[in-house]
N, CA, C and O atoms as CSV, one atom per row, in Angstrom:
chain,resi,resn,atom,element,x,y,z
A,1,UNK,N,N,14.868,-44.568,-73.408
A,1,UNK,CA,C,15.245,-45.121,-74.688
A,1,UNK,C,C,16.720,-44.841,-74.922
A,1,UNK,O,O,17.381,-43.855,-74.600
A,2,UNK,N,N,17.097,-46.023,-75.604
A,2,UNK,CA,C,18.431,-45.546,-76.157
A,2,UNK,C,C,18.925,-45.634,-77.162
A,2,UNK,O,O,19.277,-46.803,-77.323
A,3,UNK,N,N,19.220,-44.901,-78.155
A,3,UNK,CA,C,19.480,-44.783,-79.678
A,3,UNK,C,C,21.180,-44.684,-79.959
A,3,UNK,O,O,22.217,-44.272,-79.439
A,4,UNK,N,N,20.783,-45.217,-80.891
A,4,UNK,CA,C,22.469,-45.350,-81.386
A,4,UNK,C,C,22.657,-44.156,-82.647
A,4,UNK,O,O,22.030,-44.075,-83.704
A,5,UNK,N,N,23.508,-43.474,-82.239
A,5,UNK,CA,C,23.234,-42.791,-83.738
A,5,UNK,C,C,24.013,-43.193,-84.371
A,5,UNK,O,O,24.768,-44.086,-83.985
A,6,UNK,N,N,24.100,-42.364,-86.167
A,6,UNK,CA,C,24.792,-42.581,-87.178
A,6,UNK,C,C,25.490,-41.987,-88.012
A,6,UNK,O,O,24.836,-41.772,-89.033
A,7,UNK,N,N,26.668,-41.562,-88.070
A,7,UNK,CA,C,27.253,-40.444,-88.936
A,7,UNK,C,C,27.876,-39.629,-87.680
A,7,UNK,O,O,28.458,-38.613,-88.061
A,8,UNK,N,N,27.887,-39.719,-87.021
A,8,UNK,CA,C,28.389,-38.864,-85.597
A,8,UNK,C,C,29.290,-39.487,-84.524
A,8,UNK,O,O,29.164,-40.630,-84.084
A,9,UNK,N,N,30.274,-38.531,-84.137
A,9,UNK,CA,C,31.402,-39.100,-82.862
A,9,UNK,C,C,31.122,-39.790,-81.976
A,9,UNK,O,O,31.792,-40.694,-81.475
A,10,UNK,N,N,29.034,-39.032,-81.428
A,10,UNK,CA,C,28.895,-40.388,-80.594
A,10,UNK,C,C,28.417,-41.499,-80.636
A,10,UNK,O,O,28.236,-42.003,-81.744
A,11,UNK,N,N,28.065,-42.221,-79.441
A,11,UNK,CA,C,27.918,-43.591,-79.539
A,11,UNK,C,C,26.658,-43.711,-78.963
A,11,UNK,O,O,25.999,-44.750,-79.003
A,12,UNK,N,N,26.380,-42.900,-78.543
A,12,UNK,CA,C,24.458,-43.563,-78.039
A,12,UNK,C,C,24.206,-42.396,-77.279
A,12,UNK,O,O,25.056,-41.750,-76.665
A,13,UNK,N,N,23.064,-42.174,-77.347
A,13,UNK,CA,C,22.072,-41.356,-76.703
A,13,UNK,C,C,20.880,-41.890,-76.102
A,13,UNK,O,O,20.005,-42.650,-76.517
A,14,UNK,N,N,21.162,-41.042,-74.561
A,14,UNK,CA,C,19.693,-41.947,-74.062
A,14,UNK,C,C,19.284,-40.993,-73.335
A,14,UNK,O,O,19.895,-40.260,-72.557
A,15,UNK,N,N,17.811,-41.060,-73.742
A,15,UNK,CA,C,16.382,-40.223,-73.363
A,15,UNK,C,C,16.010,-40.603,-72.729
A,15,UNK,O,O,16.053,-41.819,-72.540
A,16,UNK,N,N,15.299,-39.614,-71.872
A,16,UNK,CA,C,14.029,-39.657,-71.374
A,16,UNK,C,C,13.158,-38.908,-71.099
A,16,UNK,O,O,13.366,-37.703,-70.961
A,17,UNK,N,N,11.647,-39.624,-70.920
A,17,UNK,CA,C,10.521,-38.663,-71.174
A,17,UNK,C,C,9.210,-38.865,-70.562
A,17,UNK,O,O,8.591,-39.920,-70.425
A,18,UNK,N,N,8.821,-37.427,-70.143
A,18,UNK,CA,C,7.701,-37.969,-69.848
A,18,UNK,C,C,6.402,-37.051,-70.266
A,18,UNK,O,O,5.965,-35.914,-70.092
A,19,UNK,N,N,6.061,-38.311,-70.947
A,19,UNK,CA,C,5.006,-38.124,-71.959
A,19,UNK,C,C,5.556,-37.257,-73.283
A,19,UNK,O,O,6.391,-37.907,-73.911
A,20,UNK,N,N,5.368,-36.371,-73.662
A,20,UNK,CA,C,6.236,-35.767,-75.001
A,20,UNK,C,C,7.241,-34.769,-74.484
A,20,UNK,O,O,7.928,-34.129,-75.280
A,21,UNK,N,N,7.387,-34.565,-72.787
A,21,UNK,CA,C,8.215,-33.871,-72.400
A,21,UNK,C,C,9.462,-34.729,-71.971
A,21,UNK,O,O,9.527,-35.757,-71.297
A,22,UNK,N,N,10.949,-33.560,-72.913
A,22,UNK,CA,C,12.276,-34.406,-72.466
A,22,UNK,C,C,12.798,-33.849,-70.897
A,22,UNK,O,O,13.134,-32.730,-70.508
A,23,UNK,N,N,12.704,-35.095,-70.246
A,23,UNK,CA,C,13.220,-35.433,-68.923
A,23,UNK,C,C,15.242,-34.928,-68.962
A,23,UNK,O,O,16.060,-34.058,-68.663
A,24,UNK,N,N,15.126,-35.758,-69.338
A,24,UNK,CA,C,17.165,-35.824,-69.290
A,24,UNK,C,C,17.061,-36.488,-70.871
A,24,UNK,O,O,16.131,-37.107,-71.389
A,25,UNK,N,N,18.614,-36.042,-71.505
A,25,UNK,CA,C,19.314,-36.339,-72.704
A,25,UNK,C,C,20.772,-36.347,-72.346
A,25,UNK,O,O,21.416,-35.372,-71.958
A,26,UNK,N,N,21.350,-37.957,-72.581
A,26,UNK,CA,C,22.599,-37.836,-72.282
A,26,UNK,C,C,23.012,-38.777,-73.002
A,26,UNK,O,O,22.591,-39.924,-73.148
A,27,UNK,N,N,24.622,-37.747,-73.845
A,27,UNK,CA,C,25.176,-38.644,-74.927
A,27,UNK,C,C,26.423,-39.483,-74.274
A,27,UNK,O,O,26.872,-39.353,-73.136
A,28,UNK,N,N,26.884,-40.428,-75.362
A,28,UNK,CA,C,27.897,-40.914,-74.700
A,28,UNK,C,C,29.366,-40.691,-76.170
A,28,UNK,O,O,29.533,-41.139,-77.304
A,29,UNK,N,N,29.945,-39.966,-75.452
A,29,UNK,CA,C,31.197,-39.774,-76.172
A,29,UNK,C,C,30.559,-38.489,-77.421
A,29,UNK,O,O,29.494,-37.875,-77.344
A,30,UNK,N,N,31.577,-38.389,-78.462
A,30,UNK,CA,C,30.865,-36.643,-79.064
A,30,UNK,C,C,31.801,-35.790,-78.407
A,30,UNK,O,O,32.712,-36.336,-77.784
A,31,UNK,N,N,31.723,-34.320,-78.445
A,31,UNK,CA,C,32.305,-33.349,-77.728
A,31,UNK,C,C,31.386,-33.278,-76.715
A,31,UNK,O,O,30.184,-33.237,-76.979
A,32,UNK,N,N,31.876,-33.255,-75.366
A,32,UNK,CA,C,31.313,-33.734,-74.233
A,32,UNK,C,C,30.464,-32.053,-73.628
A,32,UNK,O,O,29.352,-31.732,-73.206
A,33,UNK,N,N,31.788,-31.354,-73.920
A,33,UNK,CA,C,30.947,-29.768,-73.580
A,33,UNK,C,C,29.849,-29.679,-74.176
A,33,UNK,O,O,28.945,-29.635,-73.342
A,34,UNK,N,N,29.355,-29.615,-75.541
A,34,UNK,CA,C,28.939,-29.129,-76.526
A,34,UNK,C,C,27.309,-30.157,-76.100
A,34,UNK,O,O,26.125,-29.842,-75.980
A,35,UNK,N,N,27.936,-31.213,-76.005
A,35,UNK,CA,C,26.266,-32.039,-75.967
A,35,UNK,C,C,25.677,-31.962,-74.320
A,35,UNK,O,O,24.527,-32.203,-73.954
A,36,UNK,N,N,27.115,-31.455,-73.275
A,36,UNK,CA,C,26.280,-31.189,-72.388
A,36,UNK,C,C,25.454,-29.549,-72.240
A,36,UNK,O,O,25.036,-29.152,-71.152
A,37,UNK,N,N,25.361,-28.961,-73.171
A,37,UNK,CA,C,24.600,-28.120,-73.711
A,37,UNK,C,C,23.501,-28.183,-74.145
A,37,UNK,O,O,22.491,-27.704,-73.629
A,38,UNK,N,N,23.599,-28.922,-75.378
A,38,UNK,CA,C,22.310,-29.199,-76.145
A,38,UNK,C,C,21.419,-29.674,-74.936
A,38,UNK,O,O,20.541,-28.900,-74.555
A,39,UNK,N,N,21.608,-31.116,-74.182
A,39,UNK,CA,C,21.532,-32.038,-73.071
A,39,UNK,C,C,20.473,-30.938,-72.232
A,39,UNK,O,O,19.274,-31.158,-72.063
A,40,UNK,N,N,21.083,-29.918,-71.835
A,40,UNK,CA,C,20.619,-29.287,-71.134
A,40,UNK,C,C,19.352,-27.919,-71.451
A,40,UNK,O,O,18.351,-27.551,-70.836
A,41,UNK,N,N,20.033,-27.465,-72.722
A,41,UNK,CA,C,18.946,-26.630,-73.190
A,41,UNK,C,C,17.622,-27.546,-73.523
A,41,UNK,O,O,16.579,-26.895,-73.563
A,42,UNK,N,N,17.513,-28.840,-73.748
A,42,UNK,CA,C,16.290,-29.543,-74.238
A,42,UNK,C,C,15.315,-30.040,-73.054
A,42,UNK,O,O,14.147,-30.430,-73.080
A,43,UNK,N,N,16.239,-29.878,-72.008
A,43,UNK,CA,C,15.192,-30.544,-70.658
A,43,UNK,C,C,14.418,-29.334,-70.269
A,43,UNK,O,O,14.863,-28.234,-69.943
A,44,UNK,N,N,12.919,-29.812,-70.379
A,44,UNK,CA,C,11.683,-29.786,-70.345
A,44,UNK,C,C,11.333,-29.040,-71.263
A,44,UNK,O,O,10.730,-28.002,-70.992
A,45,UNK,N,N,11.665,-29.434,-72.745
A,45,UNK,CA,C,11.338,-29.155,-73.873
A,45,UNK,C,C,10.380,-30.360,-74.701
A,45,UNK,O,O,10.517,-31.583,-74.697
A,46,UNK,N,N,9.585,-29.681,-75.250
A,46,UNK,CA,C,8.918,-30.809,-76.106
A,46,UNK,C,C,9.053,-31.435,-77.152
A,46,UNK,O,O,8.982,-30.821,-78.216
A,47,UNK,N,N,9.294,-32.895,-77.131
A,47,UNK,CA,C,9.736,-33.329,-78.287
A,47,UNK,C,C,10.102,-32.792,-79.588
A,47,UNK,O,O,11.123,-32.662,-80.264
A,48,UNK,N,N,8.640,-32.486,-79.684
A,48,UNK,CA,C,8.283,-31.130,-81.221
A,48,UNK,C,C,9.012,-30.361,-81.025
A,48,UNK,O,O,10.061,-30.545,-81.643
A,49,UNK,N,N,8.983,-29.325,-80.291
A,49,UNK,CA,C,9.817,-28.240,-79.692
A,49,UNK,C,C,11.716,-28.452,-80.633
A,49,UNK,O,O,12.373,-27.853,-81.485
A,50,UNK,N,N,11.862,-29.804,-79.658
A,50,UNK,CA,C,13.519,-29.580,-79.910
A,50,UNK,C,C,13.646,-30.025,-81.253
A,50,UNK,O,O,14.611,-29.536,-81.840
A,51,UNK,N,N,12.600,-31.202,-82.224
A,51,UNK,CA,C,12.851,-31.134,-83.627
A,51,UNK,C,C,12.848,-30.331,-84.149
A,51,UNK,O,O,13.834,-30.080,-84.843
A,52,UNK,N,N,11.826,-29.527,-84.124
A,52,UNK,CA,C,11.784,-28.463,-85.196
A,52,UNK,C,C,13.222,-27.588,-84.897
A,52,UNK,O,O,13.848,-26.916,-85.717
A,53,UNK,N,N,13.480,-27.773,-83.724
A,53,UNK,CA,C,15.041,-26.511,-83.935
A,53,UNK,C,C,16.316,-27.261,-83.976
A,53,UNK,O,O,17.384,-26.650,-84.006
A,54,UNK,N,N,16.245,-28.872,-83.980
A,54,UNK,CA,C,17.482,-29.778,-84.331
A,54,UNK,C,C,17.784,-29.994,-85.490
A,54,UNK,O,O,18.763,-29.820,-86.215
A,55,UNK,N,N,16.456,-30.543,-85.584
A,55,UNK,CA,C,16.393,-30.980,-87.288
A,55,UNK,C,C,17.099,-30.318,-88.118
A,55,UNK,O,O,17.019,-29.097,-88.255
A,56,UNK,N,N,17.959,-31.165,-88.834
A,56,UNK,CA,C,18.600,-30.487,-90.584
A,56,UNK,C,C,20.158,-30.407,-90.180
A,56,UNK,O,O,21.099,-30.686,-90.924
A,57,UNK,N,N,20.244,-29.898,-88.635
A,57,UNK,CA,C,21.728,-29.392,-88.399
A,57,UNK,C,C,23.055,-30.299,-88.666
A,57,UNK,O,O,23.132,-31.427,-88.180
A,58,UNK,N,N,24.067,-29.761,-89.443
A,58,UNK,CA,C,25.082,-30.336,-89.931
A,58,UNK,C,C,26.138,-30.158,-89.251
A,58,UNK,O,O,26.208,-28.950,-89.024
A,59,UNK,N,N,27.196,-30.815,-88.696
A,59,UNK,CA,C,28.417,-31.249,-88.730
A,59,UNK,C,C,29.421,-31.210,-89.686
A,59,UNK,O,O,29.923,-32.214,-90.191
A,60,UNK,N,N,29.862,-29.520,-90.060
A,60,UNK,CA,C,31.230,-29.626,-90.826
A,60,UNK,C,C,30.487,-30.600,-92.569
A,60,UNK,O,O,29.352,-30.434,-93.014
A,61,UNK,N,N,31.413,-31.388,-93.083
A,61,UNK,CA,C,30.607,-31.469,-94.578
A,61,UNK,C,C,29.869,-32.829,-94.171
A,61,UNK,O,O,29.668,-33.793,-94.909
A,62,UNK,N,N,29.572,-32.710,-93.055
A,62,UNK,CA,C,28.752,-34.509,-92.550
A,62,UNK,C,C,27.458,-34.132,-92.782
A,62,UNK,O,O,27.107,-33.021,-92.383
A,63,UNK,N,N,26.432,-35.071,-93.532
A,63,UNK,CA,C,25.323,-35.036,-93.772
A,63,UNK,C,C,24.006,-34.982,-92.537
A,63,UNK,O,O,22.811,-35.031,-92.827
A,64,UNK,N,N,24.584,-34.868,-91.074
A,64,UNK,CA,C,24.427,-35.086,-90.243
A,64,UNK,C,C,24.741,-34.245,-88.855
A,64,UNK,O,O,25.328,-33.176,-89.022
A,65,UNK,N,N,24.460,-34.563,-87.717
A,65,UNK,CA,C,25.331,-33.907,-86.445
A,65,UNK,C,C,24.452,-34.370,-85.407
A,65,UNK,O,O,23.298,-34.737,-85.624
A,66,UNK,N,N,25.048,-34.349,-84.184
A,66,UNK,CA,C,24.672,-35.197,-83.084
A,66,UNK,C,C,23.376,-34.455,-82.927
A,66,UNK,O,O,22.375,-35.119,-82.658
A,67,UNK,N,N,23.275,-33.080,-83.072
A,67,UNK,CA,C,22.128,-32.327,-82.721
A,67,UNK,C,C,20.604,-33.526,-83.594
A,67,UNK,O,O,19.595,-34.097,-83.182
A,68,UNK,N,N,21.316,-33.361,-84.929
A,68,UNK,CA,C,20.034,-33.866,-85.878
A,68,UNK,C,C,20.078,-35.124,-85.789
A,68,UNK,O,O,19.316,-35.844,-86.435
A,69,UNK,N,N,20.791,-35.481,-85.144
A,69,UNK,CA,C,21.409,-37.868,-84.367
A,69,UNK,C,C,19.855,-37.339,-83.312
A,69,UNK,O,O,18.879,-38.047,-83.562
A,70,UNK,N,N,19.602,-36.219,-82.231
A,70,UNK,CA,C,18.668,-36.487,-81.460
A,70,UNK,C,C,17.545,-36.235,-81.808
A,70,UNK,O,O,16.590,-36.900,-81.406
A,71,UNK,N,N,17.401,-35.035,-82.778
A,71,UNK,CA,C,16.064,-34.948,-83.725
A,71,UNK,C,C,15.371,-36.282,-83.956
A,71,UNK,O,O,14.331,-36.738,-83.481
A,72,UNK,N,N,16.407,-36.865,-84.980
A,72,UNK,CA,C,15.595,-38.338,-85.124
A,72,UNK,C,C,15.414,-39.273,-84.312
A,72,UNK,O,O,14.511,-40.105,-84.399
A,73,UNK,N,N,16.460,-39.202,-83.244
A,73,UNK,CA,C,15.751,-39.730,-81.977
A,73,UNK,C,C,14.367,-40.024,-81.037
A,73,UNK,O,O,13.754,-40.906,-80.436
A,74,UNK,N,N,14.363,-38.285,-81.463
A,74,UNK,CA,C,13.063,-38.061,-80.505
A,74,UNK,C,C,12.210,-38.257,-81.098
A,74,UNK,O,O,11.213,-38.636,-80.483
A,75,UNK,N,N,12.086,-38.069,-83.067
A,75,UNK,CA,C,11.084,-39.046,-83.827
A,75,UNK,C,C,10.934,-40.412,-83.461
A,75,UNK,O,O,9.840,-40.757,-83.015
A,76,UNK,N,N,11.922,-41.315,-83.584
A,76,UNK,CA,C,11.506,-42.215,-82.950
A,76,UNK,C,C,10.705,-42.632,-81.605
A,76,UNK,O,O,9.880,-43.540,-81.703
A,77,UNK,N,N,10.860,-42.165,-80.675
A,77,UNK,CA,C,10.411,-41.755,-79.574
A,77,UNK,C,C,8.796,-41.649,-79.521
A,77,UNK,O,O,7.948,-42.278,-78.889
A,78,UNK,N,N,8.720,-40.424,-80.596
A,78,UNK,CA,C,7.273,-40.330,-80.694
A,78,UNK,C,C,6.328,-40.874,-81.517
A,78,UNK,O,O,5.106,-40.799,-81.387
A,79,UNK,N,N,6.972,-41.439,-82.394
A,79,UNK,CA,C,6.313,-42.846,-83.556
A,79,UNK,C,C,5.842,-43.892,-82.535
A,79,UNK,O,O,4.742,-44.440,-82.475
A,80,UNK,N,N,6.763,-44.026,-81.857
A,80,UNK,CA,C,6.889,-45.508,-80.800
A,80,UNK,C,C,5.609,-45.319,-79.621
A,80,UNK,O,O,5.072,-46.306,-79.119
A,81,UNK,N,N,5.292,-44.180,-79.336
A,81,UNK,CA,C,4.731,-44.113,-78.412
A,81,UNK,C,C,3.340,-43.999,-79.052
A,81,UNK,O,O,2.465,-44.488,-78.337
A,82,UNK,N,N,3.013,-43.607,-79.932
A,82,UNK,CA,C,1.792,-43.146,-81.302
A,82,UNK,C,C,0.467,-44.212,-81.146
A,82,UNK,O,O,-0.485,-44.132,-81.922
């Protein structure tokens, strides 16, 4: 899948999964260190797993942050598959 996020530096994020487990997460553009972090701490994490510890996280006074751009990602993800 590939999601576009909103409120954030980058420009798309694309998942993958198998079954509720994340395969690979890779953003495009963002601070490149920083999401190849996240990217990496989430593979073979469970969907649930990485919401519950993405979710909410802010970006400076942005209502938002790439972390919580993949939270809702991976909601989507798992609505879609439901």
């Amino acid at each position: 899948m590939i999601y576009k996020p909103k409120g954030v530096c980058s420009q798309s994020i694309e998942i993958n999964m198998n079954g509720n487990v994340i395969d690979s997460v890779a953003f495009t553009g963002g601070c490149n260190g920083n999401l190849q972090g996240i990217s990496s701490l989430v593979k073979g994490m469970t969907a649930e797993e990485a919401i519950s510890r993405l979710k909410g996280i802010r970006c400076g006074f942005k209502s938002t942050s790439c972390p919580d751009q993949l939270a809702q990602a991976l909601e989507s993800v798992l609505q879609q598959n439901a």
